[in-house]
N, CA, C and O atoms as a GROMACS GRO file, in nm:
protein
  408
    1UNK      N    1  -1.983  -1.336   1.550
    1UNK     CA    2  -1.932  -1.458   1.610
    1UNK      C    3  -1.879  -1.549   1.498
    1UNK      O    4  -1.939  -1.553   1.391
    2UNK      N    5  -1.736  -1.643   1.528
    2UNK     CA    6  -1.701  -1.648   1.438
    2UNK      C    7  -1.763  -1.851   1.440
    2UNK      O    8  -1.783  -1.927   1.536
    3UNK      N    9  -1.774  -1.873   1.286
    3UNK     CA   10  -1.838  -2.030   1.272
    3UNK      C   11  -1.700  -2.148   1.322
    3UNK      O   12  -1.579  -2.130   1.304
    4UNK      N   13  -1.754  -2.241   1.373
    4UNK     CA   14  -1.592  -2.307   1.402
    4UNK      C   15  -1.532  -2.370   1.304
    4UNK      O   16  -1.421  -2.418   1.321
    5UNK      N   17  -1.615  -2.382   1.149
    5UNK     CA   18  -1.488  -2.366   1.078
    5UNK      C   19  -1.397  -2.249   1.102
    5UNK      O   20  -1.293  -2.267   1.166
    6UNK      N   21  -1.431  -2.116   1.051
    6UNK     CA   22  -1.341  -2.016   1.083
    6UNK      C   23  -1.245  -2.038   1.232
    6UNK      O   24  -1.125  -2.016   1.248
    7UNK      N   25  -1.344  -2.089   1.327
    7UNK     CA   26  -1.247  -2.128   1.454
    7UNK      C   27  -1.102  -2.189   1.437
    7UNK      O   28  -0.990  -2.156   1.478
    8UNK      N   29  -1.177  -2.344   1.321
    8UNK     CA   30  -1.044  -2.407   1.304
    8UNK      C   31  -0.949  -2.391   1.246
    8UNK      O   32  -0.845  -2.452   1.270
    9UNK      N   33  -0.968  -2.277   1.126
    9UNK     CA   34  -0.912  -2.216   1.063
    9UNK      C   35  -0.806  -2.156   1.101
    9UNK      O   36  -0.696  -2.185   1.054
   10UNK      N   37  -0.822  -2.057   1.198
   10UNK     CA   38  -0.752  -1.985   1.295
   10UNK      C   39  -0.660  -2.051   1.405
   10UNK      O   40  -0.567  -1.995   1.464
   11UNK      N   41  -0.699  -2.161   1.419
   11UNK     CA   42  -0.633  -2.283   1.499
   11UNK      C   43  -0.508  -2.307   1.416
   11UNK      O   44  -0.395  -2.271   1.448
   12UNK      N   45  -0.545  -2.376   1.297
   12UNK     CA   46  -0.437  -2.434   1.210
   12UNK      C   47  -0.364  -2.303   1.158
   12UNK      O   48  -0.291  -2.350   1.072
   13UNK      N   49  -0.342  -2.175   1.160
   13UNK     CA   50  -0.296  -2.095   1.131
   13UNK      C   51  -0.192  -2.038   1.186
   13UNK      O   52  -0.098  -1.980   1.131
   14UNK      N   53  -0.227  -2.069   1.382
   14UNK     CA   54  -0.150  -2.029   1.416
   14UNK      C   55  -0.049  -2.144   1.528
   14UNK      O   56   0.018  -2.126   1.630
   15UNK      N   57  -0.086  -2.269   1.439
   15UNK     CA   58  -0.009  -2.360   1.470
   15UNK      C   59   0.143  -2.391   1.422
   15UNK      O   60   0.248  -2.443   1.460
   16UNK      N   61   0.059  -2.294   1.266
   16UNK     CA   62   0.189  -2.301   1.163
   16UNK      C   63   0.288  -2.206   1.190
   16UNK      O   64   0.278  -2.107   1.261
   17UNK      N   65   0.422  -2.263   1.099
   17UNK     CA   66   0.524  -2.155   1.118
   17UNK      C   67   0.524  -2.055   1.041
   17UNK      O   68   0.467  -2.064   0.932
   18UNK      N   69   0.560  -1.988   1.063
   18UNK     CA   70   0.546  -1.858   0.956
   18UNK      C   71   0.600  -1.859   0.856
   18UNK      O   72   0.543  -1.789   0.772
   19UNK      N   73   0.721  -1.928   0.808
   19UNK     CA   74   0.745  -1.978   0.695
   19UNK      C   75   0.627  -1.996   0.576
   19UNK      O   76   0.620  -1.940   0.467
   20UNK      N   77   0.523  -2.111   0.647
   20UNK     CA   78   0.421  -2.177   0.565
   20UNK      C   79   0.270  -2.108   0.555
   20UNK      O   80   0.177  -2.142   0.483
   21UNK      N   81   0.277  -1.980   0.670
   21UNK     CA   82   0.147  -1.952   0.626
   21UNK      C   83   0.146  -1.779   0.533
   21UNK      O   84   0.234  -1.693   0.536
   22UNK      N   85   0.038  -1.777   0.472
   22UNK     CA   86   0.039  -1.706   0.364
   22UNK      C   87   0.023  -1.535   0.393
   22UNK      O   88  -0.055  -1.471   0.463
   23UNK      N   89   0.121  -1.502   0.314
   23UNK     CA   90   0.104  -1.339   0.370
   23UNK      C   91   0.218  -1.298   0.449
   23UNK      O   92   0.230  -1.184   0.495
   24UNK      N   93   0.312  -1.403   0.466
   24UNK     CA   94   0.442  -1.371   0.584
   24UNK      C   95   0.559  -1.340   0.504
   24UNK      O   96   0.588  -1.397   0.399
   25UNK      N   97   0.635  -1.232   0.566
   25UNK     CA   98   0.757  -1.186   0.529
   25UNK      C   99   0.854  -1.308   0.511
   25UNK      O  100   0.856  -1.399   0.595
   26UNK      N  101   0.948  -1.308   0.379
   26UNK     CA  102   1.070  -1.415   0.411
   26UNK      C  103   1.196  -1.346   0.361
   26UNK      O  104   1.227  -1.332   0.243
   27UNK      N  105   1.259  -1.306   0.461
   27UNK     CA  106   1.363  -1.246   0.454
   27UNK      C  107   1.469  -1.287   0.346
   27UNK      O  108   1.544  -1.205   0.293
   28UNK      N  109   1.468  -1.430   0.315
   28UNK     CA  110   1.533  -1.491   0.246
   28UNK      C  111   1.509  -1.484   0.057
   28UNK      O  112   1.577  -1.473  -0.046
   29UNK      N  113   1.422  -1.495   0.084
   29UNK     CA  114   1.345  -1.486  -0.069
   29UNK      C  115   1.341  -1.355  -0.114
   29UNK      O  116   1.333  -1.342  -0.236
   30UNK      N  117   1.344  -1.232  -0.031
   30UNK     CA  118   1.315  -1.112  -0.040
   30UNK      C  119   1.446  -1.013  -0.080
   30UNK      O  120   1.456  -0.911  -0.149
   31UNK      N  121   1.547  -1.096   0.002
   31UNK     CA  122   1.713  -1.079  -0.063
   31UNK      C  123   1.730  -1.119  -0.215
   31UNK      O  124   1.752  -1.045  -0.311
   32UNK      N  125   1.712  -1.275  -0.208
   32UNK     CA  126   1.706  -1.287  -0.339
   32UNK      C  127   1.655  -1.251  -0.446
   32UNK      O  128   1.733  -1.250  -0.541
   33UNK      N  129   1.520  -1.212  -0.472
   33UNK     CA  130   1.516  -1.175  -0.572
   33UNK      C  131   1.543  -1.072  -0.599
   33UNK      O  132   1.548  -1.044  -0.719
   34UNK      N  133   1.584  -0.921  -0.451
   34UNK     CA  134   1.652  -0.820  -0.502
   34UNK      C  135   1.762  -0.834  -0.552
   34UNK      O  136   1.794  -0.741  -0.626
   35UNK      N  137   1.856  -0.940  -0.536
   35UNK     CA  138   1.978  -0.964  -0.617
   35UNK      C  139   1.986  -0.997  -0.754
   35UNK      O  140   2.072  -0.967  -0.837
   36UNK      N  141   1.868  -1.073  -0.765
   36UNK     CA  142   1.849  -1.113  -0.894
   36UNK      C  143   1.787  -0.992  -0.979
   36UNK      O  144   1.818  -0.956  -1.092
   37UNK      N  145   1.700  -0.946  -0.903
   37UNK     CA  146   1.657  -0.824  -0.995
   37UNK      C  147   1.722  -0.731  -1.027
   37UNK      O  148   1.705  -0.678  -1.137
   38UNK      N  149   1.842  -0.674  -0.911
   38UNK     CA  150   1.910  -0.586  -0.958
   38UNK      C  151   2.020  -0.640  -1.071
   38UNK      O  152   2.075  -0.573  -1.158
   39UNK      N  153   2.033  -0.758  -1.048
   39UNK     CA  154   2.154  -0.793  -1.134
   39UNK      C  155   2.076  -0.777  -1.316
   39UNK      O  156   2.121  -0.723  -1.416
   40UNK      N  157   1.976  -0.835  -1.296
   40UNK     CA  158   1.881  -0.863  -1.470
   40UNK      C  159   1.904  -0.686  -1.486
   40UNK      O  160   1.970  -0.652  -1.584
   41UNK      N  161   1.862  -0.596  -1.410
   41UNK     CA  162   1.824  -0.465  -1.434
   41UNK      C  163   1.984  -0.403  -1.467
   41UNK      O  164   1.995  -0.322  -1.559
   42UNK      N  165   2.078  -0.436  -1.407
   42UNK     CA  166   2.185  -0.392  -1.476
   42UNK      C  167   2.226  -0.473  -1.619
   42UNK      O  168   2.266  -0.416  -1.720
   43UNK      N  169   2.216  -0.553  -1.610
   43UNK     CA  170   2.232  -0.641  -1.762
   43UNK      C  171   2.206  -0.549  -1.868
   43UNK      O  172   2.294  -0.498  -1.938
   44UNK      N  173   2.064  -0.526  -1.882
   44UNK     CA  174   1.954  -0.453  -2.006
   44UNK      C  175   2.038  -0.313  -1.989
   44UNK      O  176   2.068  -0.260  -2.096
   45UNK      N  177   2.077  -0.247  -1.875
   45UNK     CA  178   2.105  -0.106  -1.864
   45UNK      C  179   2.266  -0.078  -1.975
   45UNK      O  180   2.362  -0.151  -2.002
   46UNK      N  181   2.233   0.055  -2.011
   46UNK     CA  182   2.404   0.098  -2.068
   46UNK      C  183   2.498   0.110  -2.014
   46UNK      O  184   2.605   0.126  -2.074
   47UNK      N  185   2.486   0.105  -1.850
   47UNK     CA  186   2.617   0.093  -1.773
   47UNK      C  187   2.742   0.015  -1.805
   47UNK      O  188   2.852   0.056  -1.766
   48UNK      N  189   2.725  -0.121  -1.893
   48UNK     CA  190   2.831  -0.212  -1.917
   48UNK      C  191   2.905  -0.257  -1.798
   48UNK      O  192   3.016  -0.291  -1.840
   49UNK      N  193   2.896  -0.278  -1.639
   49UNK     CA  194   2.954  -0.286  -1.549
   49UNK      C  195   3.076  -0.438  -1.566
   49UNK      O  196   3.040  -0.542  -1.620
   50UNK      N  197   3.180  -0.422  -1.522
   50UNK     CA  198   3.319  -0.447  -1.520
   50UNK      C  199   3.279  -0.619  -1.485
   50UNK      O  200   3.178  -0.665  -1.432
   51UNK      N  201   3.402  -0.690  -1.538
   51UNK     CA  202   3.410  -0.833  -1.509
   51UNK      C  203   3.394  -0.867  -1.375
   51UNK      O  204   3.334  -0.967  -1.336
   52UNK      N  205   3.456  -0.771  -1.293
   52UNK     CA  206   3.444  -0.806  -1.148
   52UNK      C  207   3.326  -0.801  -1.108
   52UNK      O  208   3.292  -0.903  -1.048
   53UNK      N  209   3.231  -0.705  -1.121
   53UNK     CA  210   3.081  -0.708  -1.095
   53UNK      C  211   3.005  -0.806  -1.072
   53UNK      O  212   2.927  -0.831  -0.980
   54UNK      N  213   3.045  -0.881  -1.201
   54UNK     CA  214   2.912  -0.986  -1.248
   54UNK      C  215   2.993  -1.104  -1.189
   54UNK      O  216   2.920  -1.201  -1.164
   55UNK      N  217   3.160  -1.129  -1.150
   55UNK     CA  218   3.172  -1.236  -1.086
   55UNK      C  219   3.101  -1.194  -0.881
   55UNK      O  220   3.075  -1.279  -0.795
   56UNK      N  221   3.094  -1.086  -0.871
   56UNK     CA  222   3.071  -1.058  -0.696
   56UNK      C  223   2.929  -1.095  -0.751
   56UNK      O  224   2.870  -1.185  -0.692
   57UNK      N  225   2.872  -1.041  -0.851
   57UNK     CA  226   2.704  -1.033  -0.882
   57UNK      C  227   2.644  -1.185  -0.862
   57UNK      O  228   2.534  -1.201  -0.809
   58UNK      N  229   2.713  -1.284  -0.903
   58UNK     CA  230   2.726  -1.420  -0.954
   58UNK      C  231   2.756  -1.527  -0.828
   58UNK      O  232   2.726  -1.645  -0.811
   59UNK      N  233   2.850  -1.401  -0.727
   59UNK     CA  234   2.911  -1.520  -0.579
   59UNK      C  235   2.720  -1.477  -0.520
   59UNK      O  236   2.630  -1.558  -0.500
   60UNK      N  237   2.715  -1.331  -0.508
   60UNK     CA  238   2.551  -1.281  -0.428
   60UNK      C  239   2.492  -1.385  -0.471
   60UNK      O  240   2.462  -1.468  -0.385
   61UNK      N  241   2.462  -1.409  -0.589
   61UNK     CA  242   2.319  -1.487  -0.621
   61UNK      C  243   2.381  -1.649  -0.552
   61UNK      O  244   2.285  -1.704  -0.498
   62UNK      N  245   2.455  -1.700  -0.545
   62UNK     CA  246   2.502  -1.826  -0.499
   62UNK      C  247   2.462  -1.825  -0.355
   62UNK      O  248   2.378  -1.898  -0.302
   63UNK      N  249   2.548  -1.712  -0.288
   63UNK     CA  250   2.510  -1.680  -0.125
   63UNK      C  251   2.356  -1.697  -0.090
   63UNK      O  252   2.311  -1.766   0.001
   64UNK      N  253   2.276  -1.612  -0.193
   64UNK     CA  254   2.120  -1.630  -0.191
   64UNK      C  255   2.019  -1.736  -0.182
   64UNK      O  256   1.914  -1.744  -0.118
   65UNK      N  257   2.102  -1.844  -0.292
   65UNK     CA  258   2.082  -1.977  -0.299
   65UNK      C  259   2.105  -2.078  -0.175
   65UNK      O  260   2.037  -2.173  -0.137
   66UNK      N  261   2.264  -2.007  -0.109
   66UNK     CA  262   2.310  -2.065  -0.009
   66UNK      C  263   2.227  -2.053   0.129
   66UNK      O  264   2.197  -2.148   0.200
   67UNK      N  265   2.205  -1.952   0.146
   67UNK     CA  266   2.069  -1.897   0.216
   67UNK      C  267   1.968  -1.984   0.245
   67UNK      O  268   1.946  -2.042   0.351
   68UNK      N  269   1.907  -1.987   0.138
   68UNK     CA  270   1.782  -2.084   0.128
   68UNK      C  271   1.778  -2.222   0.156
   68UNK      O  272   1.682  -2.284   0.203
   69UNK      N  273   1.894  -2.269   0.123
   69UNK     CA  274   1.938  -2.373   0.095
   69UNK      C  275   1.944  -2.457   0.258
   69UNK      O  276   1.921  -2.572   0.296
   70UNK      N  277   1.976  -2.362   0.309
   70UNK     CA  278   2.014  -2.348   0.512
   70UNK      C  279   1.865  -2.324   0.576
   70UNK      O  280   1.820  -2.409   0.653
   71UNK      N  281   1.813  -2.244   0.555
   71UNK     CA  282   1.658  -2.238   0.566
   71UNK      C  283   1.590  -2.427   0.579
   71UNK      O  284   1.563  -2.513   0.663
   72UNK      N  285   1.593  -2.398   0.403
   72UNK     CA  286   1.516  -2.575   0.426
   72UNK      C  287   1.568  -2.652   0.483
   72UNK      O  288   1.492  -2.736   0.531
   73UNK      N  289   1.730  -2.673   0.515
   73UNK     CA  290   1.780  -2.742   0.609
   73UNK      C  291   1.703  -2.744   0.763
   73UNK      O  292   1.661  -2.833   0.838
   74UNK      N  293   1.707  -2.639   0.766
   74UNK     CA  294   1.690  -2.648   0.928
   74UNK      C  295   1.522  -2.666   0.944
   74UNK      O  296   1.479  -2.673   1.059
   75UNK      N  297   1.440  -2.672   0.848
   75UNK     CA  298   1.327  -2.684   0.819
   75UNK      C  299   1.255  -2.847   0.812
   75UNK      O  300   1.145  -2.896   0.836
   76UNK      N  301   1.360  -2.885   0.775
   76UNK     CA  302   1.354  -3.054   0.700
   76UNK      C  303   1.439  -3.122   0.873
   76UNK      O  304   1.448  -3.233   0.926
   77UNK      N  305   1.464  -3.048   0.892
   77UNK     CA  306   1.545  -3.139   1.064
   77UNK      C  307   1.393  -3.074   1.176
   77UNK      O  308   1.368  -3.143   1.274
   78UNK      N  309   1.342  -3.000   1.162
   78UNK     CA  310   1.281  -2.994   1.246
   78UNK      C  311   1.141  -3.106   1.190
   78UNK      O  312   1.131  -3.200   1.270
   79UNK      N  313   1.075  -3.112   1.118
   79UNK     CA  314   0.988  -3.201   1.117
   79UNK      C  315   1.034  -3.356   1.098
   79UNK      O  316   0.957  -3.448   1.128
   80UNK      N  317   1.127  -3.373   1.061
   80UNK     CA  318   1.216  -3.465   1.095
   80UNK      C  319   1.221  -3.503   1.255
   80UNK      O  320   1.215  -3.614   1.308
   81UNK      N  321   1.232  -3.380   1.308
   81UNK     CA  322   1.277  -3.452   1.501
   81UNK      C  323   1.103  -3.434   1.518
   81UNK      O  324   1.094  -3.460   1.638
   82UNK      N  325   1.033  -3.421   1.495
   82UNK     CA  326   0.889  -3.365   1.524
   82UNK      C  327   0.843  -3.510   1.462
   82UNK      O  328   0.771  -3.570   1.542
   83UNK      N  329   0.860  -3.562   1.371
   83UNK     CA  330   0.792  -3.693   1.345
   83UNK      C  331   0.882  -3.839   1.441
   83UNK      O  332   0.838  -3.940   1.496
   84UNK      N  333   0.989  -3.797   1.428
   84UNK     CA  334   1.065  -3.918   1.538
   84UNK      C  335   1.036  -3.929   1.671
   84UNK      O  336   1.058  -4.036   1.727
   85UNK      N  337   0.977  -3.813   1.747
   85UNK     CA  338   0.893  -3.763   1.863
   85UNK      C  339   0.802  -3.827   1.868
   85UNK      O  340   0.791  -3.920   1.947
   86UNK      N  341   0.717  -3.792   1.787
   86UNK     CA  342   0.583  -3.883   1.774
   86UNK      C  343   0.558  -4.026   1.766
   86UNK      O  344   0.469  -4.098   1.810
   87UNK      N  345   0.707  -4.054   1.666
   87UNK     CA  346   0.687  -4.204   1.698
   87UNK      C  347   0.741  -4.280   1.795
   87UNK      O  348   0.706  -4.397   1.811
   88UNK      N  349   0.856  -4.205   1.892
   88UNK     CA  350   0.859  -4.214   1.984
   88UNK      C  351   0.734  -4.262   2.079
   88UNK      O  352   0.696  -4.379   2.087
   89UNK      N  353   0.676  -4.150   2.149
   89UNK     CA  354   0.558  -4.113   2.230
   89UNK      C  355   0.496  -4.302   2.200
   89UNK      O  356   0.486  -4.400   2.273
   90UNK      N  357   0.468  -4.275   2.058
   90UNK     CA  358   0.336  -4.390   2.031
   90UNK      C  359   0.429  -4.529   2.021
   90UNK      O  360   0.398  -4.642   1.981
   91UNK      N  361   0.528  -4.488   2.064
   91UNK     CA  362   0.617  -4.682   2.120
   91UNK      C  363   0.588  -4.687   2.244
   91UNK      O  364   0.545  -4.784   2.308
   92UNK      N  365   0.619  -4.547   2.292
   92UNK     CA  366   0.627  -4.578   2.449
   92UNK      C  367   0.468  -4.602   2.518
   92UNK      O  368   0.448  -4.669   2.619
   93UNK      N  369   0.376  -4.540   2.449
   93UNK     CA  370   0.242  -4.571   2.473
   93UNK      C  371   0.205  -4.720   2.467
   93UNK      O  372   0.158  -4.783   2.562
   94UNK      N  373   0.235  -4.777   2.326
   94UNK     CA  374   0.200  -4.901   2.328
   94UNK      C  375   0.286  -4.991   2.456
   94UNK      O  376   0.237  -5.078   2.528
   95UNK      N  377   0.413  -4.945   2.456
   95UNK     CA  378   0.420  -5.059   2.590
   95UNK      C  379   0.379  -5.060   2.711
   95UNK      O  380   0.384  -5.159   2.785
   96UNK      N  381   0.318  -4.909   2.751
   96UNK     CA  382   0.266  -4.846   2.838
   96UNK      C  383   0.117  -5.000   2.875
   96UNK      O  384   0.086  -5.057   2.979
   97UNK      N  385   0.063  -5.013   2.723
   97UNK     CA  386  -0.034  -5.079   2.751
   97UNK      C  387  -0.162  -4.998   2.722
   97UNK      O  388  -0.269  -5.041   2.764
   98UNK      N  389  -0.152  -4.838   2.623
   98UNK     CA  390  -0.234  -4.739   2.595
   98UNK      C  391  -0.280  -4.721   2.729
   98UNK      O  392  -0.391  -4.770   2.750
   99UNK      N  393  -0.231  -4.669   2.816
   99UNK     CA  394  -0.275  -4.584   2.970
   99UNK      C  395  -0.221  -4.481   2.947
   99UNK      O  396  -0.114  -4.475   2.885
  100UNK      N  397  -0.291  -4.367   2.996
  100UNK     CA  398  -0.250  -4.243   2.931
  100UNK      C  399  -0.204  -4.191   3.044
  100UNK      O  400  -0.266  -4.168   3.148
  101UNK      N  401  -0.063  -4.170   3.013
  101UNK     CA  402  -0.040  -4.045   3.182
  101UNK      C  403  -0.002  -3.904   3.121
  101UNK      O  404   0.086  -3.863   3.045
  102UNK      N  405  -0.126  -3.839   3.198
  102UNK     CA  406  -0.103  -3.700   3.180
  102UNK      C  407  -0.162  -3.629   3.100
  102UNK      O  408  -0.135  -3.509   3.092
   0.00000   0.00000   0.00000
């Protein structure tokens, strides 16, 4: 049986987004650093790969950045509308007169 810490634990875990809790795939991060890694790993290698490479190699890692970049966007607007909600709610409560409907 589990203690209700562990209860609450499990509460707040799966309140969160998967983004924030630990152990979750991020598709985003997971691109990137294969770009980055493959790019460092050709660097060190004797291949010498062509000017064009390292400018497409150079747009990838930007795109990667760009990526992420869109991620926290849409990350930073949602707790954003999630806190304006709330303060919403607790205007409309107070004029309510704190009577709770519902």
């Amino acid at each position: 049986m589990k203690s209700s810490q562990d209860q609450n634990s499990d509460e707040q875990n799966q309140n969160q987004s998967s983004a924030s809790r630990p152990g979750t795939f991020h598709l985003a991060s997971w691109l990137y650093e294969g770009v980055t890694g493959i790019s460092a790993k050709i660097q060190r290698s004797d291949l010498c790969p062509s000017q064009e490479f390292w400018e497409h190699s150079a747009a990838a890692q930007k795109e990667g950045l760009l990526a992420i970049r869109a991620l926290l966007d849409q990350l930073i607007e949602r707790t954003d509308r999630s806190t304006n909600e709330k303060a919403e709610q607790e205007k409309r409560r107070s004029r309510r007169g704190n009577i709770s409907i519902g």
